[in-house]
N, C-alpha and C positions, 0 to 999 in steps of 0.2 A: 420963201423961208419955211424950213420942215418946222409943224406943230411939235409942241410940248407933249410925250409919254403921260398920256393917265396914271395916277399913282395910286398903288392897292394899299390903303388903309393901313392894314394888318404889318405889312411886313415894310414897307416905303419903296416895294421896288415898282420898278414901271408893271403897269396893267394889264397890257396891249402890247404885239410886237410892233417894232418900229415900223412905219408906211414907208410907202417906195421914195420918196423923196428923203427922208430922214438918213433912209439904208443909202440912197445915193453918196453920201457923202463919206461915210464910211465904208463903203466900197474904195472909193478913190485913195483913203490912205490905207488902210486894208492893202492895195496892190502894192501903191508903194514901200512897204515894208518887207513886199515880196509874199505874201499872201493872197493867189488869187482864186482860193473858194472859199464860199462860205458855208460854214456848216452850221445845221439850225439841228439844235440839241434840246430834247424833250427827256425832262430829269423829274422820274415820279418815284416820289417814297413809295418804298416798300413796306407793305401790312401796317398802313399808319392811321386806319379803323382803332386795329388794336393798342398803338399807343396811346390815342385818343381814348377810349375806353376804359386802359390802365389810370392814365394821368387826368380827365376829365377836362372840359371844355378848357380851362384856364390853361394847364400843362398840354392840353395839345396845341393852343393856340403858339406857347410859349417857343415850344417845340417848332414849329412852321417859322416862328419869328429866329431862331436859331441858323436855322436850316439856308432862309436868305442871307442870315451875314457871313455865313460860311461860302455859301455859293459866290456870291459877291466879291468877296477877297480874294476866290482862289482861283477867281475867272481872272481872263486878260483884262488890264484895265482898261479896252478900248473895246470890249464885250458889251453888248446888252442883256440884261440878268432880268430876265418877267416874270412873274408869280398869273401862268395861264391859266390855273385851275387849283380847285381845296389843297391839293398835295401834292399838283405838277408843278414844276418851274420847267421856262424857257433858258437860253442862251444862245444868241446869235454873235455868232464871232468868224474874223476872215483867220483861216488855216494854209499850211505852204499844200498840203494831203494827208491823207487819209490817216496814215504813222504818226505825224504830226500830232493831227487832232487828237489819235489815242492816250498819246502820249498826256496833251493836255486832259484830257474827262480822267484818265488813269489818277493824276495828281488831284482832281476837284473829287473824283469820287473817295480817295483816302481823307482829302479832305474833310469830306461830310460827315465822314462814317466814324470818324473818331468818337472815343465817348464822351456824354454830356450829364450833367446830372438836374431834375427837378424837385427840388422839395425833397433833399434827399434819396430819391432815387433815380440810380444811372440807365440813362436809356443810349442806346446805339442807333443812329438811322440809319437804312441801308436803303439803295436805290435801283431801279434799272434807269439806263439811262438808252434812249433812241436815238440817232444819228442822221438828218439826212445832207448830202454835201453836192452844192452844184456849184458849177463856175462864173461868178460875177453875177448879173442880173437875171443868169439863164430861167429860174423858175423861181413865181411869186410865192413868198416866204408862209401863205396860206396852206400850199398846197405841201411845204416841203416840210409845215407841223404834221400837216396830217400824215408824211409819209413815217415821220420820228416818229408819232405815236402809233403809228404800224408797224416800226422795230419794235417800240415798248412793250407792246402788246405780245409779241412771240419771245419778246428777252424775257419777261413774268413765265411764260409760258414753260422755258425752259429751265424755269426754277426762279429767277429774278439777279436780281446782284450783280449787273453784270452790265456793259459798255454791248449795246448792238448796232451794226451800220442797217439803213434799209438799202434792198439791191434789189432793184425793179422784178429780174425773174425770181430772183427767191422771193418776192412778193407775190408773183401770179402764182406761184405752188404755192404758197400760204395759203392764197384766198382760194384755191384751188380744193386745197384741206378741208379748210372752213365751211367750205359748201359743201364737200361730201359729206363733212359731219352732223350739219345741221341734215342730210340725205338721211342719212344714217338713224336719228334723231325722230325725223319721221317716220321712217320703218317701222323703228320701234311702237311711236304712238298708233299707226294706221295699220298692226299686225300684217307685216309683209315677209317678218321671220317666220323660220320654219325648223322643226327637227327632221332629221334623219337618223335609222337607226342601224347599225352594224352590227350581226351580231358576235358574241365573243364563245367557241363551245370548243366542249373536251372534247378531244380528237379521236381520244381511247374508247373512250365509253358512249360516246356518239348521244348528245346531250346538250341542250343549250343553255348556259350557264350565265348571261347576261348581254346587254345590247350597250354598246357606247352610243350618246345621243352627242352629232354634228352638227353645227348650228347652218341652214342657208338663207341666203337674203332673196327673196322674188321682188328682186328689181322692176319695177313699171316698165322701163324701157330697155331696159340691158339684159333681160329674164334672168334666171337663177344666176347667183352668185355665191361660188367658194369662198369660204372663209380668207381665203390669204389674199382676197380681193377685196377685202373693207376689213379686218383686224388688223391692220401695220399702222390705220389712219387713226385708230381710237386708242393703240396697246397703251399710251401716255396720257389718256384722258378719261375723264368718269363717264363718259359712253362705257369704254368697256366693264365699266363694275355694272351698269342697267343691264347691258346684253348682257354680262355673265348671270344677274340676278332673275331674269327672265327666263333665262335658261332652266334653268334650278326648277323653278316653279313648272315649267310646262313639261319638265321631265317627271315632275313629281304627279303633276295631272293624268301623263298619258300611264305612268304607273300603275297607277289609281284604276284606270279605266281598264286595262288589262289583268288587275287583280279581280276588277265585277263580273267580268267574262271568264275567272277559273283559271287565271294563268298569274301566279308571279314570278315577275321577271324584275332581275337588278338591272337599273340604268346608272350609267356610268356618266358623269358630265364633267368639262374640261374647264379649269378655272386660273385665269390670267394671276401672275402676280402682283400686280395693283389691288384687283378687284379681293384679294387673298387678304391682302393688307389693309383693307378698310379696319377700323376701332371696331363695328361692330357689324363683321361680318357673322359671327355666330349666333349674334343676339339673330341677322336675316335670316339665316340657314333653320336655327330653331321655329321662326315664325311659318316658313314655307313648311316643315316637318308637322306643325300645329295643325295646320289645313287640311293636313289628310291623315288625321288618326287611327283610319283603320291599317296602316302599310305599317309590316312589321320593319324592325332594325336591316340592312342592308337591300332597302330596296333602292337608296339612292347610293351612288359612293363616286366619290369626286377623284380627278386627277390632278395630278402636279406633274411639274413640268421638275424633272432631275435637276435643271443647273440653277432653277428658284431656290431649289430646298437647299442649295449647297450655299448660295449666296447670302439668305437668312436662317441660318440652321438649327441657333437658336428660338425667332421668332414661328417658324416652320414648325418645330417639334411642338409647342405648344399648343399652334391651330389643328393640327392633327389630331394631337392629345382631343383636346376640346371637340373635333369633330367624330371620336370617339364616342366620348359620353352621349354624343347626342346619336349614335346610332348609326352614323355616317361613314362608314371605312375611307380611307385613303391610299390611290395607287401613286406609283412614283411612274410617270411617263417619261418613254424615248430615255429608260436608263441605259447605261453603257455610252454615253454622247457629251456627260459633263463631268467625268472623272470623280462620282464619288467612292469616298475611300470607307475602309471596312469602321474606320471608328465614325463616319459620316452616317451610315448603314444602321449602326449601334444605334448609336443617338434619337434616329428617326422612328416612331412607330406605326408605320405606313403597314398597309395588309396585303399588297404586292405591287411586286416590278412588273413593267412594262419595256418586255424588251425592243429596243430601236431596232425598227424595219432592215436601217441599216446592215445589220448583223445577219436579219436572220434569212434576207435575198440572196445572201453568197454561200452560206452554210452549204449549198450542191456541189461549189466547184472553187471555194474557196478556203483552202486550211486556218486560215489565219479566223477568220470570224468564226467557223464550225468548232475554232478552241475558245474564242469570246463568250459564244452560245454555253460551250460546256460547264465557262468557269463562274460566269454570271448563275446558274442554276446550281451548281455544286455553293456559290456565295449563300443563295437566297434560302437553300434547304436546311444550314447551318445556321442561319438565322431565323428561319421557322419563317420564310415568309412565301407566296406564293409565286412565279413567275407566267406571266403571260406572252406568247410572241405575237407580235404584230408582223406583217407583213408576207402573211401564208400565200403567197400569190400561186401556188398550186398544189397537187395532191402530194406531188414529191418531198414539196417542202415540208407539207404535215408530216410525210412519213418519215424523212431525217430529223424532224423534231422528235417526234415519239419514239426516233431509236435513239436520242441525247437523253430523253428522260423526260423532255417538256411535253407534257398533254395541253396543254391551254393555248389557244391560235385564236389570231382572228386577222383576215386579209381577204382579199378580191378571188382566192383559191377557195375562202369559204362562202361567201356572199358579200356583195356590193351594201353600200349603206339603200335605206329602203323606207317606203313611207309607214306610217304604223298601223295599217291596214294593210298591207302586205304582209308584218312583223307573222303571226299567229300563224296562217298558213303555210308559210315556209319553214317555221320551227315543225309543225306535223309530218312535212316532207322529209326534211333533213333528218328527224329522228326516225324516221319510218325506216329510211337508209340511206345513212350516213359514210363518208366515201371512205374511210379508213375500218369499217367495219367495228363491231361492235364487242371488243376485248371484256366491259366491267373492270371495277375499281379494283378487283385483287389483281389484274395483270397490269395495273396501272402500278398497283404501288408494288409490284413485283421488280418493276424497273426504275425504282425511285421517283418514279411520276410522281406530282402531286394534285389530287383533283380538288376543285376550287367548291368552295363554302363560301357565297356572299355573307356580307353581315358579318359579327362582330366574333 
């Protein structure tokens, strides 16, 4: 004879999921109803800290006590309903599949979420709910909470609110993730990032007018690592606001050190749109600028990514603005690749364009971008703002750039990214002579060129 469900206090539902003898029996009519898996459902309020916190010990309790008699009713009446955890609940119940089952959590989760009110005020609960489904006795119902609360955990992940099934491979690339990131994580603590620098110079006047700083990882065992080889794993996690934030600082450091040595030079650094979006990413930006008060206004100036600014264009012009004040110029990278338009352009008060490599590769032998190239720089000049090519991958291309009008390049035509004890001695090289020879700024702006001014 299956034991009596512990009963939780608080709420009256059962404690404990049911043991294998209990589930025995409700397997048997389970199938005969024509339901033969079971699906063990892990249903965890969403941010219910902060109801708690709002409504205080009594109104959160209240709230939980809610929460089961809703679960309870909306479930099958031949479901087991558990309160496994402060603000998890179980439900084990036999489903015909998978559609099925959705269809069931779809109605409990409207269920839940309806509003309630305490002590006059209306609170909503929302939930993720996890899902794991096997056939009859196949897997002990231990192992298939823990796999639910391994959907729960990546359905929060992806915002919360939301019905997730776990699916064994998309488990191993989860956990797969998870451990690159805690990888990653370490990196950061045990400095195994690095910069690298590129640098960015007028073509014309043969002149090195700043260095973009690249971020790489020297992996222990994999050695150096491309950004496009651990950014994809963090772009949706606050790792990448730490890398981004680390960045900032160790570009401002190696600034520093190149200004004691008689040289300044603007570094350009690359900033994710998350880590953009923190509340108080400027109050960080000022603090890193605070550390090193002898660097005058544009020795740091940060990038954005074109299809960011278009997507937040409002919140965009603002950080910009604010990155203004503090000294900071703002470029618009890989523009010409997200379709911004002339009143987008208005709006933003970015200190220049970053033209995408895209464009400026075909400019030898390609009509169509060598008019992209002309019309992006005839944009940028009526706007007063600057334009830089990326993607110089030889002398040719510099030279069809400085006959469109653009003096400002930076590509593998000019030098590869480099460590920053190489930086100094290769700028004395390249300005000694320089491969497009050494016109000055009145043949620059003789041809509309515009030569670049770090800083404000």
């Amino acid at each position: 004879m299956p034991h009596p469900l512990l009963l939780d206090p608080l709420t009256g539902l059962a404690g404990e999921i049911p043991s294998d003898d209990t589930l025995r029996g409700a397997l048997e009519t389970w199938a005969r109803a024509g339901f033969p898996l079971v699906a063990m459902c892990c249903v965890d309020l969403d941010e219910f800290r902060e109801i708690g916190e709002q409504l205080g010990h009594d109104g959160g309790d209240a709230m939980l006590q809610e929460a089961a008699r809703r679960l309870r009713a909306a479930a099958p009446a031949d479901a087991f309903v558990v309160r496994t955890g402060g603000d998890e609940f179980s439900i084990v119940m036999g489903t015909a599949d998978e559609r099925h089952c959705r269809d069931l959590l779809d109605h409990l989760v409207a269920q839940l979420t309806q509003p309630c009110s305490f002590e006059g005020q209306t609170i909503r609960l929302e939930a993720t709910v996890g899902v794991s489904l096997a056939g009859g006795a196949e897997q002990p119902l231990e192992l298939m909470l823990r796999q639910a609360r391994h959907a729960v955990f990546f359905g929060k992940r992806e915002g919360g609110g939301r019905v997730r099934f776990f699916d064994a491979q998309a488990a191993r690339v989860d956990q797969q993730v998870l451990w690159e990131r805690r990888r990653i994580e370490g990196g950061l603590l045990h400095s195994e990032f690095f910069l690298l620098y590129q640098p960015k110079v007028d073509m014309r006047s043969g002149t090195v007018v700043g260095v973009e700083a690249l971020v790489r990882w020297q992996h222990p065992h994999r050695g150096v690592l491309q950004p496009w080889e651990f950014v994809p794993l963090i772009e949706d996690h606050e790792l990448v606001e730490h890398l981004g934030d680390w960045a900032i600082g160790a570009a401002l450091h190696q600034a520093n050190d190149w200004a004691e040595a008689g040289r300044d030079i603007s570094i350009s650094v690359n900033i994710g749109p998350r880590h953009m979006a923190r509340l108080d990413f400027l109050e960080r930006l000022a603090f890193h600028l605070s550390q090193w008060p002898l660097l005058h206004a544009g020795s740091l100036e940060l990038e954005i990514l074109e299809s960011t600014a278009i997507n937040e264009l409002a919140k965009i012009a603002d950080l910009v603005a604010g990155c203004q004040l503090l000294g900071v110029p703002v470029t618009m990278d890989d523009f010409g690749t997200g379709y911004a338009s002339l009143a987008y352009m208005r709006q933003l008060p970015v200190h220049a364009l970053k033209l995408d490599q895209s464009f400026v590769r075909g400019i030898l032998d390609n009509d169509e971008d060598r008019a992209i190239v002309a019309a992006v720089l005839m944009l940028a000049q009526s706007l007063g703002r600057t334009t830089i090519a990326e993607g110089v991958e030889t002398v040719e291309h510099g030279r069809a750039l400085l006959a469109l009008g653009c003096t400002l390049g930076q590509g593998y035509g000019i030098a590869k990214p480099m460590p920053a004890e190489a930086l100094l001695p290769w700028i004395a090289e390249f300005e000694r002579s320089p491969p497009w020879g050494r016109a000055g700024d009145a043949a620059a702006a003789a041809t509309g060129g515009q030569i670049y001014r770090s800083g404000m």
